[in-house]
N, C-alpha and C positions, 0 to 999 in steps of 0.2 A: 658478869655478862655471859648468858648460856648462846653456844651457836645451835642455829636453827636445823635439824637434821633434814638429808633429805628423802626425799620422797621417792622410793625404788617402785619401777613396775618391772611385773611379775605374773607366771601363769600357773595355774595349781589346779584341783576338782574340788567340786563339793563332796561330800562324806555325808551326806543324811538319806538318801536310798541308794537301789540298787544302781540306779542312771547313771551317778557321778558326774553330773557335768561339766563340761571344761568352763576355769573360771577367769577370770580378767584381774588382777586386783594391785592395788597402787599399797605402801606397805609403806608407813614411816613409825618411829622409835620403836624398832619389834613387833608392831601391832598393824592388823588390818584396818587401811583406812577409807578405802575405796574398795567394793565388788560389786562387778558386772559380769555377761556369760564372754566366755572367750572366744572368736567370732574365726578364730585356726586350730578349734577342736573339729576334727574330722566328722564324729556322731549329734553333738549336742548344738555344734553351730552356731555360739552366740546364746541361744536357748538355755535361762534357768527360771526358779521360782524364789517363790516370795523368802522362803527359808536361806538359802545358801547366802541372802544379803547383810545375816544376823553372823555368820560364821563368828564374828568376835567374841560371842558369849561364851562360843565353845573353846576360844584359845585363851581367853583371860578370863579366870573367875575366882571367886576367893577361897573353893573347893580344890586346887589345883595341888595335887603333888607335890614336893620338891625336895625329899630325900628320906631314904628307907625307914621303916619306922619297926617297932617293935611292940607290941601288945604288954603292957606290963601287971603285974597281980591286980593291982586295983583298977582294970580298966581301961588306966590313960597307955597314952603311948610315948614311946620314946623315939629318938632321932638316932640312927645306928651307923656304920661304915657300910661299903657297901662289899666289903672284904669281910665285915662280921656276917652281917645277915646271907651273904651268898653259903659261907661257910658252917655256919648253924642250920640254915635249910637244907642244905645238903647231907648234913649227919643227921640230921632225923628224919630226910628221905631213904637214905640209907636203910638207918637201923625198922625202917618200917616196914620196907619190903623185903628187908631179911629176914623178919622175925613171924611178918603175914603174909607175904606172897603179893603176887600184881593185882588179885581182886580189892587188895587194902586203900588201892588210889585211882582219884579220878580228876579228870581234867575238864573243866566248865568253861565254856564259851572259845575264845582265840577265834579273830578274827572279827570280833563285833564291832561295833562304836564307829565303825567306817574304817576299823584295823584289818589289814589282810595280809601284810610283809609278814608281820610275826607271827601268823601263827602254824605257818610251814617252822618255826625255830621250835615254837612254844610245842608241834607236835613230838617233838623228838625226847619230851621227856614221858611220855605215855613207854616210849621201847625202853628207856632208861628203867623206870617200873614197871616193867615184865606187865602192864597192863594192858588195855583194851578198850576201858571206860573213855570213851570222849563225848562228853554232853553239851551239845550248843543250841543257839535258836533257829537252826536250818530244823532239826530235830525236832522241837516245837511246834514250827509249820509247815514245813514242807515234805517230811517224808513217806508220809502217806503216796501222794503223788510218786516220789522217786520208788513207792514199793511198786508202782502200776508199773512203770517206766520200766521197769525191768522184767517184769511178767511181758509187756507190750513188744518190746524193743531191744530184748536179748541182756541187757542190764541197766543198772541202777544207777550208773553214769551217762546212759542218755538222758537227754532234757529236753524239751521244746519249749521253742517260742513262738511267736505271732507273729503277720506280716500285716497288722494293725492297719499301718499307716498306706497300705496299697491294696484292701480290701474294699471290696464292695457292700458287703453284708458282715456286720459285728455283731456277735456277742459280747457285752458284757455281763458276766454272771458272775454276782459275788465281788464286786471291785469296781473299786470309786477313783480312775485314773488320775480325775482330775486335784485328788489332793494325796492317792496313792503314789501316783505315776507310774514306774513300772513298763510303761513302753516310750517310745521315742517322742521326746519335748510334749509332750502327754496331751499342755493345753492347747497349743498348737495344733497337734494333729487334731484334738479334740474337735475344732473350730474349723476345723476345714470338711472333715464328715459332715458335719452337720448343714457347711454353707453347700454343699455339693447335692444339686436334688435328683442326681444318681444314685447317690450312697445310702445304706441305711443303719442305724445306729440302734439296737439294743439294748436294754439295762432291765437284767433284775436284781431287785433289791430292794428289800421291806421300807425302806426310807427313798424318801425323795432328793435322794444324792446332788453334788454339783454337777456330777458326769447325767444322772438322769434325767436334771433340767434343760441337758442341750441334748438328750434321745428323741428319736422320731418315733419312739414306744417304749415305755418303761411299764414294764412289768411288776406292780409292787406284792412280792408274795408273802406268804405265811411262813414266817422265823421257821427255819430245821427241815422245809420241805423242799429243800433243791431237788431231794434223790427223786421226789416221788414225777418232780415236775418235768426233769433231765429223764427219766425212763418212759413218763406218757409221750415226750419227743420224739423219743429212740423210736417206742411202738407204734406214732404215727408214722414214721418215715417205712417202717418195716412193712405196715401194714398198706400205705398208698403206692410201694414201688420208689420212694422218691432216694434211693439210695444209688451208688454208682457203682452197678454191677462189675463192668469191664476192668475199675480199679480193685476192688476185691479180689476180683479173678486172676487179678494180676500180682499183685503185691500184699496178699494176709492168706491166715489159715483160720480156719474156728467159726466161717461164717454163719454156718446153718446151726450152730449149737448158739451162739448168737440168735438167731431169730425166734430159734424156739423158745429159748428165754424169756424174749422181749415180747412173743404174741401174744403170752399167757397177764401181760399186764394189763389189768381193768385201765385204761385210758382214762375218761371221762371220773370215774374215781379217785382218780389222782392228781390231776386238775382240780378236781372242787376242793381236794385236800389243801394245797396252795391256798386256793381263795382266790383264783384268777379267772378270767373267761375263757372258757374251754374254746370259743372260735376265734377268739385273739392268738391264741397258742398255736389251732391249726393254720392258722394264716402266717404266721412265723415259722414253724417246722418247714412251710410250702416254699415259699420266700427264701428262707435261706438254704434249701436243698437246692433251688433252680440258681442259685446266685451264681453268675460267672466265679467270681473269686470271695470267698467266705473265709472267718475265722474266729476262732475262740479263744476270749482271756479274761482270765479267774483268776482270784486272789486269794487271800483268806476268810472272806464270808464264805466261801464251802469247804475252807479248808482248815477251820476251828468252830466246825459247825456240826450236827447230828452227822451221820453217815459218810466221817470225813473221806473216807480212803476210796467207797464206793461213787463218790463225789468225782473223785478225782478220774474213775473208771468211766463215768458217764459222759464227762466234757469233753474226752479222749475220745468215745466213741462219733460223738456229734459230727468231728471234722475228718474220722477218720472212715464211716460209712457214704457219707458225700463223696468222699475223693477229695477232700479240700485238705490234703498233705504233701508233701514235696514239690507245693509250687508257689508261685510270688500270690501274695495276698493269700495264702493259707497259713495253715500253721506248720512248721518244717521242728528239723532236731539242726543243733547248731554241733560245733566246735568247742572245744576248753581248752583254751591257755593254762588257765592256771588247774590242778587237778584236785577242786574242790570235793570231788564225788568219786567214790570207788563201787564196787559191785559186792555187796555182803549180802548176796540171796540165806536166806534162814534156811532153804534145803540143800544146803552145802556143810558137811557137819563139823569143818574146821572151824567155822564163827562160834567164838562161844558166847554163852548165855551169861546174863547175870545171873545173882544167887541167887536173891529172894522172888522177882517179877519173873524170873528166868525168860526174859525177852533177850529176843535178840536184837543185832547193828540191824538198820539201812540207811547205807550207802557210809555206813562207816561210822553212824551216830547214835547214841542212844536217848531216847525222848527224856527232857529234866522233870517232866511229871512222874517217873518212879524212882529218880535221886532218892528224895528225904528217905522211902523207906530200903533202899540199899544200903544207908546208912545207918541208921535205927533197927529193924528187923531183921537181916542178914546174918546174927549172929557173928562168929570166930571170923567168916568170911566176911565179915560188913566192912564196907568203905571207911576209913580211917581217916586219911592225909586227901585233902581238895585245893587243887590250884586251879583257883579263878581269873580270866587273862579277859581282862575288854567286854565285862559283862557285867551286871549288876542283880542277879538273880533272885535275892529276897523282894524287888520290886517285878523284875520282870516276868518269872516262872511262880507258874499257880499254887496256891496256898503257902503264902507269906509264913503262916502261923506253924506249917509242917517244916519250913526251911529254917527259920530262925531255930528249931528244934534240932534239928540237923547239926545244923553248923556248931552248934552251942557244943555240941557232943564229939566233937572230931580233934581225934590227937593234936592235925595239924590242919591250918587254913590260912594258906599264903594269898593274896592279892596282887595281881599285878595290872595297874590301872592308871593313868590320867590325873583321877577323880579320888578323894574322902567320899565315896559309892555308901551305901546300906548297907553293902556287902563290907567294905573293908572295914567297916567301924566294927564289924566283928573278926576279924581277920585276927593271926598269930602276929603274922608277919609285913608288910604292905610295902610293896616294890614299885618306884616311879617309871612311871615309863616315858618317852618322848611324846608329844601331841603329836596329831596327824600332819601337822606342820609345821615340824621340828625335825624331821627326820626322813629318807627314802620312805616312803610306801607306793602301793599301787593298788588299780581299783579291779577287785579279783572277779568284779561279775561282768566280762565277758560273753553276753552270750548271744553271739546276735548272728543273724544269717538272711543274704549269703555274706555280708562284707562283714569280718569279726574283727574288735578294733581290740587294743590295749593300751592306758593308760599310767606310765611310770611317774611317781610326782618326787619332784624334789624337794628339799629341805628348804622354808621358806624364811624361818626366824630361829635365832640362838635359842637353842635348849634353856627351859627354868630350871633353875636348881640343881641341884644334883640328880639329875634321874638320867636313865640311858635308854636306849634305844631296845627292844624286842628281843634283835639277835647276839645282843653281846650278854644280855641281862643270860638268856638262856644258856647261851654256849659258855660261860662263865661258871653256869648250876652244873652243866654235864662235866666238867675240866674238875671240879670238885668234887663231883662222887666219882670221877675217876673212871669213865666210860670212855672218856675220849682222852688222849694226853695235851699236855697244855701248846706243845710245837711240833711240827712237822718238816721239818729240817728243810728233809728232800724237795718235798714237795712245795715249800716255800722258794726254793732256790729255784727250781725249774718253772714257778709259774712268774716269777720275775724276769727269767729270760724268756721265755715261749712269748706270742704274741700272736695276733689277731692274724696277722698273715700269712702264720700256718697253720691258721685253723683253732690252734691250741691243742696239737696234737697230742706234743709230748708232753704237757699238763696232763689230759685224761688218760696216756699210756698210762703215768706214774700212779696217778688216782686208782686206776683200772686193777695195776698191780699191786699198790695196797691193798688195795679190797681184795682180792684175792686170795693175800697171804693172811689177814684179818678181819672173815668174814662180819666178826660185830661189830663191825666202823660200820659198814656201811648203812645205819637205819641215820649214823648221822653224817652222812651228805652234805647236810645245809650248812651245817656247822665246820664242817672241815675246810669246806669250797669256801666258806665265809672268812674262817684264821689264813686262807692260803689264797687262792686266787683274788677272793674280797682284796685285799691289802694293794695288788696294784691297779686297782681300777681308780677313775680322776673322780675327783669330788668328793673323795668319802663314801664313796658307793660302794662298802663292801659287802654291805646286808644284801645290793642286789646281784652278787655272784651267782647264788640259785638260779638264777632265771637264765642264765647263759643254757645249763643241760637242756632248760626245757625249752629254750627255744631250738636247739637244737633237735633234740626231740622232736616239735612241731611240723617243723618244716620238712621233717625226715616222711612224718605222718601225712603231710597236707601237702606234699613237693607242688603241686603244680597248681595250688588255691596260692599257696604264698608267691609264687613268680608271678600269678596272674594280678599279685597287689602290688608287683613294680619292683620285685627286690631284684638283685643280681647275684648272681651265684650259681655252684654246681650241687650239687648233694652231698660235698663234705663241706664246703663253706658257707650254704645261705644260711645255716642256723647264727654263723657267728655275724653275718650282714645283719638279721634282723635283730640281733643283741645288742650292733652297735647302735642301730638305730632305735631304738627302744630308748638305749641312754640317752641319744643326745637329741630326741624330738622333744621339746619340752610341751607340747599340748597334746601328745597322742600319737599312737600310729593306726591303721588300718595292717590289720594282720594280716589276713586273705582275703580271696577275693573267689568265692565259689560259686559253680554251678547250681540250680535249681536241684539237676539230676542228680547231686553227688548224696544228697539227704538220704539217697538208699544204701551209699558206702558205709554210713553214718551207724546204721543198723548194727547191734552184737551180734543175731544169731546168722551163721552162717549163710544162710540162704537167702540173706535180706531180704525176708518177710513178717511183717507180722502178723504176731499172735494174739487175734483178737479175742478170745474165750478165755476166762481166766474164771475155774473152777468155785475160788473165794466168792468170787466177787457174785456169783450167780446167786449164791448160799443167800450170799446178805442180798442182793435183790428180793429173792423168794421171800427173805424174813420181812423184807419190808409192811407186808400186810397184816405182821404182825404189832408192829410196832404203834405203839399208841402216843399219842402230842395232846393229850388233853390236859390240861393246867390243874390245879391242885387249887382249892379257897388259901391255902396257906404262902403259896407262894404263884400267883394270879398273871404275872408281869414276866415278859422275858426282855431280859438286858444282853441288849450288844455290846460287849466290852472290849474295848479298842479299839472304838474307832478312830480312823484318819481325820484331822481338822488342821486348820491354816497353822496352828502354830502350838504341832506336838511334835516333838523329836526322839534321836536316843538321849539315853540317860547319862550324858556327860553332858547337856543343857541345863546347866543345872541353876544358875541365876534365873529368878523368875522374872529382872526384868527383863529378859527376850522375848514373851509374849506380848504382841499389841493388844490381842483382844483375848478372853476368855481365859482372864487370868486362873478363875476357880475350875477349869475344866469341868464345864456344867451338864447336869442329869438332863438330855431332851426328853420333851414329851410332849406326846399329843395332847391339844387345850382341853378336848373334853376329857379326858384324864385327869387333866390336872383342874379342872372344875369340880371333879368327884372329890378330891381332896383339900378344896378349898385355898388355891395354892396358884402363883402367879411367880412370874420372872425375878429369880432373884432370890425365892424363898426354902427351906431349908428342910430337907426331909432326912427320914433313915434309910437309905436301902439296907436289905435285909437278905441272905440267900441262905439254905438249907447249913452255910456254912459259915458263918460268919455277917458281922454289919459294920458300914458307913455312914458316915453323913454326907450329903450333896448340895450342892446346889441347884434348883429349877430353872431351865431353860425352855418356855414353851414354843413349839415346833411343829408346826402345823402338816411336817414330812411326813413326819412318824405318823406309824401304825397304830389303832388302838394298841392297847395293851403291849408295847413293843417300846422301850426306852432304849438309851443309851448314852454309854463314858465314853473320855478318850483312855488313851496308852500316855504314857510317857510322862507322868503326874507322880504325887505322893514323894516325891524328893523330901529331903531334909536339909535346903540350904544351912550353911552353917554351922549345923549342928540345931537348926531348931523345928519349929513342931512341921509336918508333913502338909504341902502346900498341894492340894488337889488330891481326888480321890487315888487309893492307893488300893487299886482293882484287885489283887489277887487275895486282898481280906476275902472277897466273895468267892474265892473260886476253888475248886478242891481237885486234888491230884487224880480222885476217881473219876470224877464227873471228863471221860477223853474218849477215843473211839477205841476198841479192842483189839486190832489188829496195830495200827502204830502208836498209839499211845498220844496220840497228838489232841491238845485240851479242845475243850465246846467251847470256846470265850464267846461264840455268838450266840450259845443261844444258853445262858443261865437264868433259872428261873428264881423270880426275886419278888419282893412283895415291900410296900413302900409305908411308910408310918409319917406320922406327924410327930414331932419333938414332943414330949410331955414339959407344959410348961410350968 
């Protein structure tokens, strides 16, 4: 007779965007059995989607890890100690970087899959390999943006956000909130713009979106022509006055090299370029310049599209010639908790290049569309040794068919993952790691203003199998090559007696003065604070020892945003109040709590102003008349690839039965398309692009544009080990096909050309 277990409740986030919601959920024999929104999360409120309800799929599936494994001659794998494999990956980390230097290694993703605890651990073996290479999927989409950011805003570490949900007038351009999300409980807010007939709601975007069906004007335009439509904007606002002189005059420099720019743009040419109605446009430029409170939010339809980076230049300009920046219902710069983003301007000549693309970091990343041939073509200097940490990148990163190449060829490719990924099936080595609910993490995208929250989640089920957790898997690797030593006596001893009441002084004196007497400790921090102060935190909380400096840090930065969130302290103790508080809120805390006005503190360059002229970026304006969007008979069709839909995730969803609907991840298309081709719901074509072919499934969609289809993201898995269940996008895509300046892929606008099966 078995007794009945019982039923614990519990509070956690979801992991499948940036939002993280706070989650509700009832938990019996190890497994989620109940999830709802957690209604004493500070940001999310109760508030989640249809996805975070499936969370099971992603903590139990038959792809799941559960102790080290080793790549053996023929293929298979074997099952290893976790004392072997640390220790063999470490001698051939060694011997690689002894023998080729730190260009021989590179570090792929850390922090993806909804992982962000470890990849503050997993970064500290880049300084162990005298390296540099860090390649993730912020890199893919987002740095183009972070390169404006820092041209704009003095560096590369500012960010901004929206104040979405307290605006008057929205754009959305390039982004489908409502199965994006992306901003606050997304549908929600969505529903209430729209019931509000004050407000008014925006949307461009070649499809007839979920977000565009509830806009009070949907703009549906011509795939690749955001830039030309975002600069006829610009040039109406320049040219009718509808800009906000007094804010210019107040807070930017660059204006008049600005306008001159902007007047020389044939307007009405650029409009018909789109395919939109040129007095639709000026009635929106008119509109949202006069709007009390305006703002702008963009996704990756302009930021995996033609003219990514000058994309990212124009949507900046939108809310920043209005005056609709540093105030409620604009778009503001927030705060970082966590220090995702650093500043690696390329006219600083410290950063250094890779070999072959000889591109440089931004903001500390480099784009995985010139991996394969860093590795391949780089010669003596070519990338050798690849540690993959929370990413799956033969599926995720463009041209499948150049990575498998890649990888095939690399001394050494270690795995550290969750998941039997695409990725690890080719791997040397395959390291388990904890699920996101087996272990301390936190949700590292913070970024919201003025109130910025942060989310610590606790460990909510026994670890499977033999796998460990992030920071011990790492700190383990560096104690074996011998960077760090395996104990710290001192420093063990004094952080055992020190305590929260004095701040933990004489814990960082000691720290402080190690560092001092051995300045190469200190790139690893995490790891030290982790074998020494980690040990006497409650819970098993030693992974989150890091976060004490930075909170510390914080508060030191933001003194008078954190008092104003309710904390208590002086300036040598609120960092360690909000540390303690961080541990023991279990749905969240509110960090700070800032002024409107403080978004100018926020600013890098000295003078907090910005710098609205950016040299580049004019270049590629001007070029724009040169550039030509006409199709090709060979390839006739442009594909959005990756799109958002109800029920696409990351790639540790790996059981396909988590999808309710749209199990085959199907081709849309417009009917009279698919009338050309004789071809109805359900039926099966090749797509085809200049680089590769598919087969798909038809879905007809009466959204879509002529000539303008689309996949989703988050397909082509190989449960099991067996054949690829939905299309597996990046057969179509090629590492060239990306914008010139960051290297960040076209995934929206690939042109392709559709077949009927020869039968």
């Amino acid at each position: 007779m078995t007794t009945a277990t019982a039923i614990k409740q519990d509070v956690t986030a979801c992991i499948l965007c940036s939002r993280n919601c706070g989650l509700s959920v009832e938990i019996e024999d190890n497994q989620f059995k109940k999830i709802k929104g957690d209604d004493d999360h500070p940001f999310s409120q109760g508030y989640i989607c249809q996805k975070a309800a499936r969370l099971q799929h992603y903590q139990q599936h038959a792809d799941r890890l559960t102790s080290p494994l080793k790549r053996q001659s023929d293929g298979s794998y074997q099952e290893i100690s976790w004392d072997q494999a640390i220790q063999e990956i470490a001698e051939q980390l060694v011997q690689i970087r002894n023998t080729h230097g730190g260009t021989a290694f590179a570090s792929v993703g850390g922090g993806g899959q909804g992982n962000h605890l470890g990849a503050a651990y997993g970064r500290q073996l880049l300084y162990a390999m005298k390296s540099f290479y860090a390649y993730n999927s912020l890199a893919q989409e987002k740095t183009g943006d972070f390169w404006v950011n820092g041209r704009l805003f003095g560096s590369q570490a500012c960010h901004t956000t929206e104040d979405v949900e307290y605006a008057d007038y929205v754009l959305f351009i390039g982004t489908n909130p409502f199965q994006a999300h992306g901003i606050p409980n997304a549908r929600d807010t969505l529903k209430h713009i729209k019931k509000d007939p004050n407000r008014t709601m925006v949307v461009f975007d070649p499809r007839v979106t979920e977000t565009a069906k509830q806009a009070d004007i949907h703009v549906q335009l011509k795939p690749g022509t955001d830039a030309y439509l975002m600069s006829a904007m610009i040039a109406i606002m320049l040219q009718e006055g509808l800009y906000d002189q007094q804010f210019i005059q107040q807070h930017t420099h660059g204006f008049d090299q600005v306008k001159q720019a902007f007047l020389a743009v044939p307007i009405d040419e650029y409009i018909q370029k789109a395919d939109v109605s040129v007095e639709l446009i000026y009635q929106i430029v008119r509109d949202f310049a006069l709007a009390q409170r305006a703002c702008v939010r963009i996704d990756l339809g302009i930021q995996h599209t033609l003219n990514t980076t000058l994309n990212g230049y124009l949507e900046k300009l939108l809310y920043l010639l209005t005056g609709n920046f540093g105030k409620q219902g604009g778009n503001n710069l927030h705060t970082m908790f966590i220090p995702i983003l650093t500043n690696t301007d390329e006219r600083n000549p410290k950063y250094r290049r890779t070999v072959y693309h000889k591109m440089f970091p931004i903001s500390g990343f480099f784009p995985p569309n010139i991996l394969p041939d860093e590795i391949l073509k780089a010669g003596e200097k070519r990338v050798r040794a690849v540690f993959v940490d929370s990413c799956n990148p033969l599926l995720t990163y463009p041209d499948t068919a150049a990575y498998e190449q890649a990888f095939q060829s690399l001394e050494l490719l270690v795995v550290v993952d969750v998941a039997m990924t695409e990725t690890a099936r080719m791997a040397h080595y395959v390291l388990p790691a904890h699920s996101q609910f087996e272990k301390w993490e936190f949700t590292g995208f913070n970024l919201e203003f003025p109130k910025n929250g942060f989310h610590l989640r606790h460990p909510l089920f026994k670890a499977q199998g033999n796998s460990l957790p992030e920071a011990e898997i790492y700190t383990r690797l560096l104690e074996a090559m011998q960077v760090i030593p395996k104990q710290f006596p001192i420093l063990s001893k004094i952080a055992k007696k020190d305590s929260a009441h004095t701040a933990y002084l004489a814990y960082f004196v000691a720290l402080g003065a190690n560092f001092a007497k051995n300045k190469k400790l200190i790139p690893y921090a995490a790891s030290i604070v982790y074998r020494t102060l980690g040990k006497t935190l409650p819970n098993d909380a030693a992974s989150t020892a890091l976060l004490l400096p930075l909170c510390m840090q914080y508060a030191a930065q933001h003194y008078k945003a954190v008092k104003q969130a309710g904390y208590e302290g002086n300036r040598l103790n609120l960092g360690v109040e909000l540390f303690q508080t961080i541990l023991q809120q279990r749905s969240g805390v509110v960090l700070s709590q800032h002024d409107y006005a403080d978004v100018w503190s926020l600013i890098a360059y000295k003078d907090k102003k910005i710098r609205l002229a950016i040299p580049e970026m004019f270049i590629e304006l001007a070029q724009l008349k040169q550039q030509s969007l006409t199709l090709t008979d060979a390839y006739p069709f442009i594909l959005l690839a990756g799109e958002r839909r109800s029920y696409n995730a990351n790639q540790i969803y790996r059981d396909p039965a988590w999808r309710k609907v749209d199990a085959e991840g199907r081709l849309r298309m417009n009917p009279d398309d698919a009338l050309s081709f004789g071809v109805e719901t359900g039926h099966v074509l090749q797509c085809i692009s200049e680089h590769g072919k598919i087969q798909v499934t038809v879905e007809l969609d009466e959204g879509m544009r002529k000539g303008v289809v689309s996949l989703p993201h988050g397909y082509g898995l190989r449960y099991r080990g067996g054949e690829p269940i939905g299309p597996q996008l990046n057969r179509l895509t090629s590492t060239q096909h990306c914008d010139p300046l960051s290297k960040t892929p076209y995934h929206k606008y690939v042109p392709v050309r559709l077949e009927r099966l020869s039968t």
